[in-house]
N, C-alpha and C positions, 0 to 999 in steps of 0.2 A: 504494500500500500504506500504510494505517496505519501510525502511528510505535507505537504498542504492539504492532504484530504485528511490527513490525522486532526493537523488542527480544526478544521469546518467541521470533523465529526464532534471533535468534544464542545466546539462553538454551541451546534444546534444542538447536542443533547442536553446541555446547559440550560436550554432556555424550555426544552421542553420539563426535566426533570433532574433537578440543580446535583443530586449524587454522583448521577451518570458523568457528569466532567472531570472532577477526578478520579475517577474509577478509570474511566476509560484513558486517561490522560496518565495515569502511572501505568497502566496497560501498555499504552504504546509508547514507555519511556521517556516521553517528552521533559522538558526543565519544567521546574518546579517555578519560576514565573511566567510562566507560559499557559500552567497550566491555572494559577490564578488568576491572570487575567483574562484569558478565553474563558472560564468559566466566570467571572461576575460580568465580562462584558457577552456572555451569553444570556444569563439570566435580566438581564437590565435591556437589552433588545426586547424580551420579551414584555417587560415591566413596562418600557416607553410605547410600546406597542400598546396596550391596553389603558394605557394612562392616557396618550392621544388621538387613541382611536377607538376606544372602547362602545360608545355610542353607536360609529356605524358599525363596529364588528358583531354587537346585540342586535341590531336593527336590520344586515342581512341574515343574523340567526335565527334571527324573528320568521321570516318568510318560509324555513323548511322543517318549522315545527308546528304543533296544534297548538289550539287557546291551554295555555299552560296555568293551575292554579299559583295564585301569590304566595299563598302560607302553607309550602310544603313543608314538610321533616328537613331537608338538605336547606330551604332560606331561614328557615329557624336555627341551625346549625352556624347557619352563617353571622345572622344578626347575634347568637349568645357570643360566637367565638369576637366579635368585635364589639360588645358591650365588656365582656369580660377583659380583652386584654389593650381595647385602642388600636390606635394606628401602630405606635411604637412595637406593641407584644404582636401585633399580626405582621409587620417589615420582619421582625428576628421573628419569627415561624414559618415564614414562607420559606424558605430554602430547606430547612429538612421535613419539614411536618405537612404543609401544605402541596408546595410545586410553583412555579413560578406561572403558569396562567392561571389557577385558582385564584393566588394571591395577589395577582395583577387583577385579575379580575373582580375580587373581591373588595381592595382598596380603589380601584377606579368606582366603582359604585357607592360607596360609601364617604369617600372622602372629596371634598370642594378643594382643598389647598395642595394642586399639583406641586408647588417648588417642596413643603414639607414630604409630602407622601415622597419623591423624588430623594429628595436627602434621605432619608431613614429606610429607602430601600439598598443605596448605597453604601450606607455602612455597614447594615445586614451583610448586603452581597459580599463587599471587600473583605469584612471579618470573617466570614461563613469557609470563603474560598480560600483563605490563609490557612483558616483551621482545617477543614476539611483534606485541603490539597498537599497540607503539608504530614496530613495522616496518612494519607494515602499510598505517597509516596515511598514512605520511610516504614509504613507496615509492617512490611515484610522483615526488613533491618533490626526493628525494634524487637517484634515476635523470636528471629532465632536468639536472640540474649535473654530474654524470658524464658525461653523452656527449656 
């Protein structure tokens, strides 16, 4: 495999499902800043995606489903997890507990102050992908001294 498709694979899996980038990114050996920044500026694609565009992306979604009720199980889910923890505790959840289109998707509906939601998805992301990527890498290293 090409070393540019290496990078664009852990790019986009970033943005679909924020583990998959360093997983996949010590997988294919890549440097450990490489793999941080492909992976928060994966997931932050996806973030400005739904932050900027979220309305029309609901609005063609709208068109290939039926009349959907408002107060399902899953938008109740939604509203406790953003009563309980805010914008702050939902930006630090989206990357492991969430996934970056839920929680894009979730904070565009929810919140009015794009440059906030923006910030605190950032530092989520940057933090998430140091910690994450720098596990990942070093796993295996760490694991044979443990056992």
């Amino acid at each position: 495999m090409s070393t540019v498709l290496k990078y664009f694979t852990v790019y986009i899996l970033s943005g679909l499902k924020f583990i998959l980038g360093p997983a996949f990114g010590a997988a294919y050996d890549l440097p450990l800043i490489a793999i941080i920044l492909l992976t928060a500026f994966g997931m932050m694609t996806t973030i400005y995606s739904f932050t900027f565009f979220g309305y029309d992306i609901r609005r063609f979604a709208s068109r290939f489903r039926r009349n959907s009720k408002v107060f399902t199980g899953r938008n109740r889910k939604f509203v406790s997890i953003w009563r309980r923890y805010g914008l702050i505790g939902v930006c630090l959840l989206t990357p492991l507990l969430l996934s970056p289109p839920v929680g894009g998707l979730l904070t565009s509906l929810l919140e009015t102050n794009k440059q906030k939601l923006i910030k605190w998805m950032w530092i989520s992301a940057l933090g998430w992908s140091v910690i994450l990527s720098t596990m990942m890498k070093y796993a295996f290293w760490l694991i044979k001294y443990f056992v």
